[in-house]
C-alpha positions in Angstrom: -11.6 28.9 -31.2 -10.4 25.2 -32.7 -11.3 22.7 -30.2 -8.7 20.7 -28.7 -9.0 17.1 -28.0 -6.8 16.3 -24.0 -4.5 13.4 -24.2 -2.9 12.2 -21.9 0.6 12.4 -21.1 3.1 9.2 -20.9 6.3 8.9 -19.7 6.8 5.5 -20.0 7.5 2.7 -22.7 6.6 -1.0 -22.6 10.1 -3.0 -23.6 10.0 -4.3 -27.0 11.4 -7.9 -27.0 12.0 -10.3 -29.5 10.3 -13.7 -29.0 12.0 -16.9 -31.4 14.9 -16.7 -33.8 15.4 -16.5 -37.4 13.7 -14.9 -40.2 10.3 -16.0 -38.8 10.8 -14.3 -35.2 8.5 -11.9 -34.2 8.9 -8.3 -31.6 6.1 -7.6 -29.3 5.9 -4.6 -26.9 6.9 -1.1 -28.0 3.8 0.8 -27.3 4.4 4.4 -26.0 0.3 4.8 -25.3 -2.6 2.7 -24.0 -3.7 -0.3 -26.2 -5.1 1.0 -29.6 -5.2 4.9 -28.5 -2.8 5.5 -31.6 -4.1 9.0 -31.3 -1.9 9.4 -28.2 1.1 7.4 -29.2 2.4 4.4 -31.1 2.4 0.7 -31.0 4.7 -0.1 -33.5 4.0 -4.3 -32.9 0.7 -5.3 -33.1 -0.3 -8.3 -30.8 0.3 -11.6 -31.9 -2.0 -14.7 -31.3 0.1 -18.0 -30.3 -2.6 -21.1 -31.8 -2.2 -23.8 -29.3 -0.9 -27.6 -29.5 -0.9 -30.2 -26.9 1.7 -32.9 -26.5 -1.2 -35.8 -26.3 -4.8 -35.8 -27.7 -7.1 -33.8 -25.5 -9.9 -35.8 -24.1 -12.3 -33.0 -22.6 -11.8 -30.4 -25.8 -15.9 -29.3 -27.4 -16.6 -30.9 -30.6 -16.3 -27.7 -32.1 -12.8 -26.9 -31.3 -11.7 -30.5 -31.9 -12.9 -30.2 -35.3 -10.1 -28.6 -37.4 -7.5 -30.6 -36.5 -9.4 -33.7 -37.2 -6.5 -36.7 -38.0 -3.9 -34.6 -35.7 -4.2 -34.3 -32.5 -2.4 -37.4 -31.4 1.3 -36.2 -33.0 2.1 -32.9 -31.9 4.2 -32.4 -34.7 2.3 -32.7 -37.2 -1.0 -30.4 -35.4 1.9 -27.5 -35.0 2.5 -27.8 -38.8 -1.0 -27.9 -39.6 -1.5 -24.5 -37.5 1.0 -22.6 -39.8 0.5 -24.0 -42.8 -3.6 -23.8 -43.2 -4.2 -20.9 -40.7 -1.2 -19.2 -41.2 -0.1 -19.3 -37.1 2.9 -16.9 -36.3 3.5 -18.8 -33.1 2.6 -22.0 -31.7 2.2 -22.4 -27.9 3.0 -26.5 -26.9 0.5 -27.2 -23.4 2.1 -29.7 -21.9 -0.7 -31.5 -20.6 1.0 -35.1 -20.1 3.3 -34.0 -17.7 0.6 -33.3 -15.4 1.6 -35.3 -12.3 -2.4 -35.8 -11.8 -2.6 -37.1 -14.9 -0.2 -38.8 -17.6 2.9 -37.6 -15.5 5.0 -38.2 -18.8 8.8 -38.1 -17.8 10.8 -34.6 -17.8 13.4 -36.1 -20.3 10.6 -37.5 -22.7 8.3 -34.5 -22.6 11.3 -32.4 -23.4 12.2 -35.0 -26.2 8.3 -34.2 -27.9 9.3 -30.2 -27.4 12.4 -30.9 -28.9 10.5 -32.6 -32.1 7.5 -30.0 -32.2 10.6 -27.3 -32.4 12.9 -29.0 -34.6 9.7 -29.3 -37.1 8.8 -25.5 -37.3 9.8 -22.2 -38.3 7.9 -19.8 -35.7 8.2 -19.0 -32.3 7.2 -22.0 -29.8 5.9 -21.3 -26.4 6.2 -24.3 -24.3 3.5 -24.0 -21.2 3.6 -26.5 -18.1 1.0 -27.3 -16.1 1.5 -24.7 -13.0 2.9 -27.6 -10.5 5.8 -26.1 -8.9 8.2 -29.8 -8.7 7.1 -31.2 -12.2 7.4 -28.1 -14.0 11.2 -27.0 -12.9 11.8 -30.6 -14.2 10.0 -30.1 -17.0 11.1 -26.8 -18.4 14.5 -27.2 -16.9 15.3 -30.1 -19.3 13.5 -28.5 -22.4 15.4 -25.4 -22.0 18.8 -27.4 -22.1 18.0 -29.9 -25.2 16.2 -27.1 -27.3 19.3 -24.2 -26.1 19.9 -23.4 -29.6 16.1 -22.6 -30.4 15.0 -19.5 -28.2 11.9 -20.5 -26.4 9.7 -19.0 -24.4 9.2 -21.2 -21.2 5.8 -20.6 -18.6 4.5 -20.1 -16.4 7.3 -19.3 -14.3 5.8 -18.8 -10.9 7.8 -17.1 -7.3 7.9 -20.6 -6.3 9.9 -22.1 -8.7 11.3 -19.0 -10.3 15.2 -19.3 -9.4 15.6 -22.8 -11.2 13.6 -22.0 -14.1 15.1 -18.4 -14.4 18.5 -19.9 -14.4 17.8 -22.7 -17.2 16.1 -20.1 -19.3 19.4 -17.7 -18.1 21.8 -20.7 -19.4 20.4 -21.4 -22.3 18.9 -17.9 -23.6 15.5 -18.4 -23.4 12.3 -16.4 -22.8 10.4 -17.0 -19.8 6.9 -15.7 -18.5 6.2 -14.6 -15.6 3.1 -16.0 -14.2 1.0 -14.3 -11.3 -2.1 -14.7 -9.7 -4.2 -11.8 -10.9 -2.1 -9.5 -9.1 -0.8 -6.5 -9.7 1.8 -6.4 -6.6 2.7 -9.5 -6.8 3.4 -9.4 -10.4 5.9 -7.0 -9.6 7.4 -8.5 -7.1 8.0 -11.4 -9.4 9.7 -9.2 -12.3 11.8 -8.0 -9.6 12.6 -11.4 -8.4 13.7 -12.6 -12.0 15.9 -9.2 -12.6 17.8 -10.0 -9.7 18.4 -13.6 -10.7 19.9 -12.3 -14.0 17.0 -12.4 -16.4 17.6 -9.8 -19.1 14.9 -7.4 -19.2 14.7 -8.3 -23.2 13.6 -12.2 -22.3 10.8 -11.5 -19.7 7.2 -11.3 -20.6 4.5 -11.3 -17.8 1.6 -13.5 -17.3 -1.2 -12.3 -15.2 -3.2 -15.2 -15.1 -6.9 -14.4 -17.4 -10.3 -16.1 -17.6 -13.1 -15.9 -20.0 -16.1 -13.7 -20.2 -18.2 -14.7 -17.5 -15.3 -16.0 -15.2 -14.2 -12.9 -13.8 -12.3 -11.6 -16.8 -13.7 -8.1 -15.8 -11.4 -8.7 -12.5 -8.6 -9.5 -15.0 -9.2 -6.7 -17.0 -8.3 -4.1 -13.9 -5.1 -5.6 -13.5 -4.2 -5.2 -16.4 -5.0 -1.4 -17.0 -3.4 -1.2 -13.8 -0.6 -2.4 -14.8 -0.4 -0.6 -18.2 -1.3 2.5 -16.1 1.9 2.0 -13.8 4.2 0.9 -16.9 2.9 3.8 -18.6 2.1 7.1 -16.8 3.8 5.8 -13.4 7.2 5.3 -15.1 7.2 1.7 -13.1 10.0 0.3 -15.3 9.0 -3.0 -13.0 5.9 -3.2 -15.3 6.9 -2.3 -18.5 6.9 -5.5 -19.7 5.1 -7.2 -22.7 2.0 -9.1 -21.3 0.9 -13.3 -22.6 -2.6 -14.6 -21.7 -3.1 -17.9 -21.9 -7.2 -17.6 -22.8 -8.2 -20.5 -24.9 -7.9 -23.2 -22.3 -9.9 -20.7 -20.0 -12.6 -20.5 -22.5 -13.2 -23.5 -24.0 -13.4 -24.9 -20.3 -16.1 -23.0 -19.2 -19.7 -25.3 -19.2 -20.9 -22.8 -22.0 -18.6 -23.4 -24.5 -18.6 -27.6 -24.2 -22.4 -28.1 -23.4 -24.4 -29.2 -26.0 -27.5 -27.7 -28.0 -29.2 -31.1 -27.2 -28.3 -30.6 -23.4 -29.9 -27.3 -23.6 -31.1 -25.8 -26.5 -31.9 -22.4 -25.3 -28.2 -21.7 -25.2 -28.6 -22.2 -29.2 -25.4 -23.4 -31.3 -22.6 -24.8 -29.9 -20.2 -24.4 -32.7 -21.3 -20.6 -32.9 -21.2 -20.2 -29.0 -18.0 -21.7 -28.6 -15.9 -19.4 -31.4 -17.5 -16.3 -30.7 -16.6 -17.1 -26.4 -13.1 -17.1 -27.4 -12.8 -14.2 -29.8 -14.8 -12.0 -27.4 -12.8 -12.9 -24.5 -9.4 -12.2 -26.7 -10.9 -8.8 -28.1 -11.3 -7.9 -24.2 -7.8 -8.6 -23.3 -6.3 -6.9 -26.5 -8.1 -3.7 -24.9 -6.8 -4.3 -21.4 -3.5 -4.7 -23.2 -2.4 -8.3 -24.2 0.7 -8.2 -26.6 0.5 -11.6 -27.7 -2.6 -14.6 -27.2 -2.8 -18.0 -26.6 -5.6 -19.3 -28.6 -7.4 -22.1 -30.1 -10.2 -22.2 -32.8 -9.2 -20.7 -35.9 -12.5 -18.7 -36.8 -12.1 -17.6 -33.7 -8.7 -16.6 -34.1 -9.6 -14.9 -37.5 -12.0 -12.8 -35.7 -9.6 -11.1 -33.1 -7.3 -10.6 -36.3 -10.0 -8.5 -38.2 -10.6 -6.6 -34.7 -7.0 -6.0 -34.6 -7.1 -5.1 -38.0 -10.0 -2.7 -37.4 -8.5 -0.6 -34.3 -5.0 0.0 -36.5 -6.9 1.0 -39.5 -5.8 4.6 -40.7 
């Protein structure tokens, strides 16, 4: 008697949505099965990885992830340009870092002016990713969504607290927006629900649910999300079924093991080596809790989650 392997039955779809415009735009979503079990079902979009610009030069960034954009990283434009044309980025995520009310606290209407530069200047899909404070960021995203309406963005995080005035901009205008919760699985729906109502299209909603890096609690992070895939998929919670973003480079290359140096202590051995490898293992452990698409920075790093992509689709 042949032996038969179980599978597990879904009755549930995660939404396929398309995220930019033109001939460069990319779909994410689609899957029919858990993450990679494409003995089960399909995933007819594999994830995409976002490489990550910020609107003024980053002070606290490791040597290591500073160094290949050398001679860019005070002109947004030109560090978004660099991303696609010498590491081939699909997407570009702009962190708005100036806007930060703790920090820089650049203007709504100028910060919007560099997204509408950095958007103007490229072909791929831009996210554009505020800096989680409530006041500044409905500002913020409010007056990129109207001066770039003709450019499809995709606007985070969109939080509960600021979700109506953001939802409606993004509404207006026909962007994306993402969904931002904190490590929640509840309250992530909640939020979904929340936007529906407003009148977000179920085809322009992603869902952040907030990640960290290996050694940060990204096991935590990792739960949520099979819980939500589990719901999305085998539950038929159509509240869930939506494509997921994680934001994980700024969460890596924060943490004290990626920025402190070999001098500083040289039992933690090479900081360039520590630092890439921290990122691509963090991404390769949200690809298998289900991220569609990845927010990240260093481009070997970036090549490595590509060839583990690569490796789990192989036929």
């Amino acid at each position: 008697m042949a032996f038969e392997i179980p599978k597990t039955a879904y009755s549930g779809k995660i939404k396929e949505i398309t995220l930019g415009k033109g001939d460069k735009a990319v779909k994410v979503g689609g899957e029919t099965a858990y993450p990679f079990y494409l003995f089960e079902g399909e995933m007819p979009n594999l994830p995409k990885i976002a490489m990550e610009v910020y609107d003024c030069p980053p002070e606290e960034w490791a040597a290591a992830a500073l160094e290949p954009f050398a001679g860019v990283t005070d002109d947004p434009v030109a560090w978004a340009q660099k991303c696609i044309k010498d590491y081939g980025a699909e997407m570009i995520c702009l962190q708005l870092l100036s806007t930060d009310p703790n920090g820089l606290d650049r203007p709504a209407a100028e910060a919007a002016q560099v997204v509408k530069k950095v958007a103007d200047a490229i072909d791929v899909p831009l996210i554009v990713w505020g800096t989680a404070n409530h006041d500044k960021d409905t500002e913020v995203l409010r007056a990129a969504a109207e001066l770039c309406q003709d450019k499809r963005l995709i606007l985070g995080p969109v939080e509960e607290a600021d979700h109506k005035k953001i939802g409606a901009a993004a509404i207006g205008y026909k962007h994306t927006v993402v969904a931002s919760s904190p490590i929640d699985i509840n309250l992530a729906k909640q939020l979904n629900i929340l936007l529906g109502n407003l009148g977000v299209p179920d085809d322009r909603l992603a869902m952040d649910p907030t990640v960290s890096s290996i050694g940060y609690g990204i096991e935590y992070c990792y739960s949520v999300m099979e819980r939500m895939r589990m719901a999305a998929l085998t539950q038929q919670d159509t509240k869930l079924q939506f494509p997921i973003i994680c934001n994980i480079a700024k969460e890596t290359w924060k943490t004290k093991e990626a920025k402190i140096s070999e001098k500083d202590d040289p039992k933690m051995g090479n900081a360039r080596k520590r630092g890439i490898l921290l990122e691509a293992m963090s991404a390769t452990v949200l690809l298998l809790a289900g991220a569609d698409v990845l927010i990240m920075r260093h481009p070997e790093a970036i090549k490595l989650a590509r060839e583990m992509i690569a490796d789990l689709t192989a036929k």
